[in-house]
N, C-alpha and C positions, 0 to 999 in steps of 0.2 A: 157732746157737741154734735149737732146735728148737720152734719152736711148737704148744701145743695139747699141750704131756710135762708139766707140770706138776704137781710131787706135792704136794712139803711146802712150805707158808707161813708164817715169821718174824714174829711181831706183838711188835716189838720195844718198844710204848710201848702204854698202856692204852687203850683202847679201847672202845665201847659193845658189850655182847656179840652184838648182832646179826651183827658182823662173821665171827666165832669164827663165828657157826652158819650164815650164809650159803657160807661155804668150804667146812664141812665136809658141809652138803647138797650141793654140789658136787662132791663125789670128792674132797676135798683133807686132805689131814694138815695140822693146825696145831699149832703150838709156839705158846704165849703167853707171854714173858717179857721183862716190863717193867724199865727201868730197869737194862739191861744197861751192865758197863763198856766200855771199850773192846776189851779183851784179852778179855772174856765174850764179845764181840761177833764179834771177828774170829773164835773156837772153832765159835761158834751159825753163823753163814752159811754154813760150807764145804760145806755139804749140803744148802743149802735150795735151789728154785727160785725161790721169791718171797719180798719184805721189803716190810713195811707197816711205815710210819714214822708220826708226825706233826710234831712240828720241833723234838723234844730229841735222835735219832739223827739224829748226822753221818753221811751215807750219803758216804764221802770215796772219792780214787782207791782206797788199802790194802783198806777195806773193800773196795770190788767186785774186785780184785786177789785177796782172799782167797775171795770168793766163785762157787768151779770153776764152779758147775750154777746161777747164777742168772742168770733171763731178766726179769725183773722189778721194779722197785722203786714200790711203792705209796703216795701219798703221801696218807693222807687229810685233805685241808686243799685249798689253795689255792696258796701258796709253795712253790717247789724250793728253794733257797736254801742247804737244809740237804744237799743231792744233788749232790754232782760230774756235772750232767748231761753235762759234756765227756768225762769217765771212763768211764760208764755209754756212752755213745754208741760210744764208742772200739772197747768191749769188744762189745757188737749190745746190750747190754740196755736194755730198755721201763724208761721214766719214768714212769709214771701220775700223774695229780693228781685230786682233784674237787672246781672250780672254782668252782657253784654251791652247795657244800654249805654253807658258811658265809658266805657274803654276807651274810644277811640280822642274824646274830649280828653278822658286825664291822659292818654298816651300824649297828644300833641304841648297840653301844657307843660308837661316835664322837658320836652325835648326841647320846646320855648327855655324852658328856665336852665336849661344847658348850656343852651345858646348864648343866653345874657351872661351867664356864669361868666363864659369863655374871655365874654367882648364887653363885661360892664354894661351895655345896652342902656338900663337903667339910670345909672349913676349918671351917663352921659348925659342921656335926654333930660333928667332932670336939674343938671347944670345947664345945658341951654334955655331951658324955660325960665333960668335965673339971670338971664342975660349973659352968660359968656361962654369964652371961647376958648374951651380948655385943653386944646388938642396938645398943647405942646409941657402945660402944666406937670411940674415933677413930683412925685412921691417914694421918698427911701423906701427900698425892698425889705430895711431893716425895721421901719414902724412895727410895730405890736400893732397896728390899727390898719397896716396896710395887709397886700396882698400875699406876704411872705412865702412866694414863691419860688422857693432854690432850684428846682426842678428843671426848671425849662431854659435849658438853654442861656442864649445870650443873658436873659433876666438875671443868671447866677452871676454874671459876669462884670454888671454895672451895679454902683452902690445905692443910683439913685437909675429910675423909670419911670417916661410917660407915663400920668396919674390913668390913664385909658386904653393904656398900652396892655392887649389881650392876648389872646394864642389860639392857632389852629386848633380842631377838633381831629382833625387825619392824623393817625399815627395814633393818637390816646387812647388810652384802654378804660371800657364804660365797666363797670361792675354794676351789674342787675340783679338785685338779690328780692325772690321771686319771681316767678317767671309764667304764672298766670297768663291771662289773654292780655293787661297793660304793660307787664312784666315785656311780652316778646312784640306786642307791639312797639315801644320805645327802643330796643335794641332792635328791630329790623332797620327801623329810621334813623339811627344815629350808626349803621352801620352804612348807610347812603354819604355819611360825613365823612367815610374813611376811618372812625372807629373802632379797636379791635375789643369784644364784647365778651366778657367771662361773665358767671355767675351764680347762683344758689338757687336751689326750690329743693325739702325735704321732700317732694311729691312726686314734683317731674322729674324723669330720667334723665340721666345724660346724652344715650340714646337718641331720646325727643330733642329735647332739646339743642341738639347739635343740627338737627332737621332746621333751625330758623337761627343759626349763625353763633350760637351760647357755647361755648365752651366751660362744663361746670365745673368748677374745686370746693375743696371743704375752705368753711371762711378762713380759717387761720393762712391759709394760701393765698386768699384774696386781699383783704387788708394790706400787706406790702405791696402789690402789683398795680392799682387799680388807679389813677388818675382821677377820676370820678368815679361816684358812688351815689345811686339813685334805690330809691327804696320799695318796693311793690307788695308788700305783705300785708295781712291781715294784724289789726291790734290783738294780740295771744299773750297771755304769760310768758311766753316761749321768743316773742319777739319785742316784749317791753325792752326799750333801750337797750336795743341790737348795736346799735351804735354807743357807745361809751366811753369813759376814759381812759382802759385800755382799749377799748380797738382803735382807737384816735391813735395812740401812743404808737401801734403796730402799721399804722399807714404811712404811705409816704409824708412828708413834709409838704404844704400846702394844698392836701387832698381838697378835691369842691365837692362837695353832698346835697343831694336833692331829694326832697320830701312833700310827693304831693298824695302819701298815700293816707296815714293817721299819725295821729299827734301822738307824741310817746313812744313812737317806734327810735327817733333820732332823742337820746338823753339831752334836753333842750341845756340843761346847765354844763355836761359834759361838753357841749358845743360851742357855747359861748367861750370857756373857757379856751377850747384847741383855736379860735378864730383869733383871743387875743392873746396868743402866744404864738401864731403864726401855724399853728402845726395843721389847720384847716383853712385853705385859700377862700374859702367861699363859700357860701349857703344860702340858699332857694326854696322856703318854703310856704306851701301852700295849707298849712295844719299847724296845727299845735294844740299840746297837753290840753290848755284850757282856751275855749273861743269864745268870744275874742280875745285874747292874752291880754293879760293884765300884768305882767312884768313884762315891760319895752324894750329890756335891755339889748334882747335879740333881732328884735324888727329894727331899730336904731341905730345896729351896728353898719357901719359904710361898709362891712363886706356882703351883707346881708342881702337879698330880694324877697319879698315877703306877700303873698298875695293875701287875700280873705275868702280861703277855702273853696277856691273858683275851679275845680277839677271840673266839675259837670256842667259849670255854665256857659254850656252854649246852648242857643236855638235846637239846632240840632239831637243834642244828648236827653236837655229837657221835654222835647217832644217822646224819642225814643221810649225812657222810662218811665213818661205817665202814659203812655199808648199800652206797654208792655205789660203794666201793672193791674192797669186796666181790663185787658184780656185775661189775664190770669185770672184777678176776682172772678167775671163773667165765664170763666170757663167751670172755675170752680163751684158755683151761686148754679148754673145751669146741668152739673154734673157730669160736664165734657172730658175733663180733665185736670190735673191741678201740675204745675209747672214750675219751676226754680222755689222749689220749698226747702226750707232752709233745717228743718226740725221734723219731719213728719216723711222722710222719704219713702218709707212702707206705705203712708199713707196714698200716699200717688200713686202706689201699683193697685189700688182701691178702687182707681177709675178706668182701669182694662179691663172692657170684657171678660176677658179671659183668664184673668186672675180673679177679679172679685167673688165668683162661688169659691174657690180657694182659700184665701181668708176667711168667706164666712164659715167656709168647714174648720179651719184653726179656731179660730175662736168657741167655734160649737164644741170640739175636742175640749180644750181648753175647759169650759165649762164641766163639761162629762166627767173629764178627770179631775178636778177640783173637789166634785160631788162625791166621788167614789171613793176618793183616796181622802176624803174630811179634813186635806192640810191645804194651806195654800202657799207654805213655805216649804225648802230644802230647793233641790236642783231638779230641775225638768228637762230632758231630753227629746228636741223636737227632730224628727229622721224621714226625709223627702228622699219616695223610691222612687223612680223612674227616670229616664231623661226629661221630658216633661216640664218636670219640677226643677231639674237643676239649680236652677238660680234664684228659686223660692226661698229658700231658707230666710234672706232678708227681714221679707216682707211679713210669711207666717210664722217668725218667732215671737213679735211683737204681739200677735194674733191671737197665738196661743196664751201670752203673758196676759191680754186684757181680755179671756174667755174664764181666766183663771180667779183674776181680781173682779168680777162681774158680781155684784153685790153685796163682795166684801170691804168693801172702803165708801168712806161719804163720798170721794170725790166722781166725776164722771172721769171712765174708765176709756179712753182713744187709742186710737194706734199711734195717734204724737205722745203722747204719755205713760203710755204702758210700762215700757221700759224702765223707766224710769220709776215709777210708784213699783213697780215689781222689784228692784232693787232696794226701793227702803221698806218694804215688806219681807225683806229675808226670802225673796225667789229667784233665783238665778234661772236664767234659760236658755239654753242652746240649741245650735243643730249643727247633723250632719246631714252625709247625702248620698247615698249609693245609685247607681244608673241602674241598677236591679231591680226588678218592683216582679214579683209574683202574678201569676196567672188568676184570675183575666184581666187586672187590672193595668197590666204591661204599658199598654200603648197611652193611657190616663194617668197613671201614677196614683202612689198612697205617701200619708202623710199620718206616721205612728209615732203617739207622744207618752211617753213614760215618767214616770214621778217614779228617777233613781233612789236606790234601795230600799222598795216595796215591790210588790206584785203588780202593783197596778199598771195598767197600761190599755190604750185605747187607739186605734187605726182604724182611719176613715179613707174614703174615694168622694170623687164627685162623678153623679151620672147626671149629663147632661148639664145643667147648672143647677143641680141639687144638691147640697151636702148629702150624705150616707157614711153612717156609721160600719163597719166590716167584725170589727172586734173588738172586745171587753174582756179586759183581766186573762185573756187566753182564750175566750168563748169565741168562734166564729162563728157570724151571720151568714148562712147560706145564698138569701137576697139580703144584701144590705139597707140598713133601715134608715127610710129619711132623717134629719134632723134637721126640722125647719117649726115654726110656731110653738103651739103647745105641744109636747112630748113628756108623755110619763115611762118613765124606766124601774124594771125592779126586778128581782133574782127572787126564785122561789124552786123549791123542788119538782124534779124534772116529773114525777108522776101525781104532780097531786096539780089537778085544772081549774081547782073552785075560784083562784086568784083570779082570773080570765070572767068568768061568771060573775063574778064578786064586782069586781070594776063593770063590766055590762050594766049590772042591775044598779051601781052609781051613777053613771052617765046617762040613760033611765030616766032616775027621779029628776037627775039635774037639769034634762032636757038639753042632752048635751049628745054628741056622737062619736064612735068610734073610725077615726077614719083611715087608721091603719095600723099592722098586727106583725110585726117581726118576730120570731125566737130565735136563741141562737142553738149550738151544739153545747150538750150536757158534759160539765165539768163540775166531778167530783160531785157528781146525784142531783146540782140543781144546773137551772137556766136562766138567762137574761132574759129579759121580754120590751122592747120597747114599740111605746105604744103612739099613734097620733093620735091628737082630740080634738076637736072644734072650740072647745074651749076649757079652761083650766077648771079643776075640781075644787072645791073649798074645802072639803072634807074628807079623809082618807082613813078615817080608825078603821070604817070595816074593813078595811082592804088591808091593812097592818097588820092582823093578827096571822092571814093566810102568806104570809111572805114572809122572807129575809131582811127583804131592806126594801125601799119603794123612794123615790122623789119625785119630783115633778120641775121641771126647764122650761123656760120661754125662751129659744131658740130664735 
């Protein structure tokens, strides 16, 4: 994947036009065609570099399978869900999302659908559009089809209750399980209602989250306590029907539940069932399992409010995430930056100044010891000395993983997929990190990668924004040696100089030059040598016989 080549961009679902003219200010061809089939779809991709979705295009393996030249998939929304991001990752391509763009949309429609929970809102207006006037109209608390609310008060106390007859929000306890940017958006604003607001996030602390009114417990705490129950998570294995027929069973008695985050999070049949048997007062949702649902049972129920996945549609939201998504491409197509990536976050540190020789010295390691050590499986240990570096380990472990896999697999080898291919390669690779880094390179830092139990081992610096190699196998470079372009490396005995000669008088015939001459310190009778060239050698036997070992890198 070649970063910063990006022509043509895919806007496979409508979009606020800002999006279209933000690209196209940008240097970029756009296609605009919405509501593509599947078989349109898979035609449209094979020549685009980027796809902008929202979350009716299944962006599946096939499709990015079918798509040769794309480095990209833009999501303007929130959710991947819709994005083989395992696929995508496989192949090096960028996941984009824009995270902040709609919060503030699906925050307010949940707190809408809270709302109505409370007061029916719904149910009403749509009895008045039927002509009447049902304010006084009765319905048994005891219905299976009603509101079966023992909880509140008076309601416990009468057999039969205004069919619209609702209940304060002051005094209720909101249960927010996640608590993300919608997560504490929603409980800020329903905490205006006089709501007292507990919650869950495996991520955020209690800490934090106590900063914007959340008091956190482990669920099993929450489920009895909670009045309401609104849902903010990501679809995960870990959050598939978080809601189900035991935690129903564990809730109060006519708990109300709101889902406007993904379908599947709330066990849709576990639901129906607690609604008709009272043990759920209510439910509000704006998602489900399959859209548009094709089993009605749940939209149809009278305790029900049911939107058609309207979290982000507003003016407002939709402008926000194709403007956002927008920039993102153009940032990343221009090589400015790359921004809410969802699969590639090493990759991002790729467009800092100031990391990018960094990387490219991992990567160039990576290579070097791949070659030296003739494996490219077992455990690699990548070790960032200096302050400096601290917080490098991230970015140049992947670094080092695809300097490693660099010719050894068909596939193109990125910093979004390294990882990843390195793992089903039988390569593990880590890091540590010491604030210590050795003289002179103190105030720069070194970054020393080892291919655990073997000898091998290779530590580089950057001068300047050069990569520079320092050491091999134990050998230290006195000046440390570029590694950039063509470079030939080889070990040969420390007294014998025809190798040096030998390669001259090849470069020579080839009409080629020598543009730079490293040795290191002699271990164990021979030395390292590596070499720059203008350009690569075709032919190396004479130079084989006067050496140990010799290759040649394009760096």
């Amino acid at each position: 994947m070649a970063l910063g080549k990006l022509q043509k961009v895919l806007i496979s679902e409508s979009l606020d036009p800002c999006c279209r003219e933000i690209l196209q200010a940008g240097g970029l061809r756009v296609h605009e065609k919405p509501g593509l089939s599947k078989e349109e779809l898979l035609r449209e991709i094979r020549d685009c570099d980027g796809l902008i979705v929202r979350s009716a295009t299944k962006v599946t393996a096939e499709v990015l399978e079918a798509a040769e030249r794309l480095q990209v998939v833009g999501r303007a929304g929130t959710g991947v869900d819709n994005v083989d991001v395992e696929a995508a990752t496989r192949k090096g391509v960028l996941v984009m999302n824009t995270p902040t763009g709609n919060s503030l949309s699906a925050a307010e429609l949940t707190c809408g659908m809270i709302l109505c929970l409370a007061r029916q809102i719904p149910q009403a207006a749509a009895s008045m559009k039927e002509g009447k006037w049902d304010r006084k109209k009765v319905r048994s608390r005891w219905s299976t089809s009603g509101w079966g609310m023992s909880t509140w008060g008076v309601l416990a106390h009468s057999p039969c209750t205004p069919q619209y007859m609702g209940m304060e929000l002051n005094g209720k306890t909101l249960a927010v399980l996640g608590l993300g940017r919608i997560g504490r958006e929603v409980a800020t604003r329903m905490q205006a209602f006089g709501m007292k607001t507990i919650g869950y996030d495996p991520i955020i602390t209690p800490d934090v989250s106590a900063t914007f009114g959340v008091e956190q417990l482990p669920l099993e705490q929450i489920w009895p306590r909670c009045d309401f129950i609104t849902v903010h998570t990501p679809l995960l294995p870990s959050t598939t029907g978080l809601l189900n027929d035991s935690t129903f069973a564990k809730c109060r008695r006519g708990v109300q539940v709101v889902n406007c985050a993904r379908g599947g999070i709330v066990d849709e049949g576990a639901l129906l069932r607690a609604l008709q048997s009272g043990q759920c007062g209510g439910a509000a949702l704006d998602v489900f399992t399959q859209e548009p649902p094709k089993d009605r049972d749940l939209v149809n129920h009278p305790n029900v409010i049911s939107c058609p996945h309207l979290g982000a549609s507003t003016r407002e939201a939709q402008s926000r995430c194709g403007k956002e998504i927008a920039m993102q491409i153009v940032d990343m197509a221009t090589g400015k930056g790359l921004t809410g990536v969802v699969n590639g976050q090493a990759l991002s540190k790729a467009f800092a100044p100031q990391t990018k020789p960094w990387i490219t010295l991992a990567r160039a390691l990576g290579t070097v010891l791949c070659t030296v050590g003739k494996q490219v499986q077992g455990s690699v240990q990548v070790c960032t000395l200096g302050a400096p570096l601290k917080e490098a380990g991230s970015y140049l472990t992947p670094a080092v993983a695809a300097g490693m896999l660099a010719g050894g697999t068909q596939k193109e080898v990125t910093l979004v997929n390294a990882t990843l291919l390195a793992q089903e390669a039988g390569l593990k690779v880590t890091s540590t990190h010491s604030d210590v880094a050795p003289e002179p390179d103190s105030s720069a830092g070194l970054v020393q990668v080892s291919l655990q139990g073997t000898p091998h081992q290779v530590t580089g610096t950057v001068q300047g924004s050069t990569p520079a190699l320092r050491q091999i196998n134990g050998a230290a470079f006195k000046q440390p040696a570029p590694l950039s372009g063509p470079v030939l490396i080889y070990r040969a005995k420390a007294s014998d100089t025809s190798a040096l000669a030998t390669l001259t008088g090849l470069l020579s015939k080839a009409g080629g030059q020598l543009l730079s001459y490293h040795s290191s310190s002699t271990v164990a009778g021979e030395q390292w040598s590596v070499v720059g060239l203008s350009s690569p050698l075709s032919n190396l036997s004479e130079l084989k016989p006067r050496v140990t070992e010799v290759f040649q890198l394009q760096l």
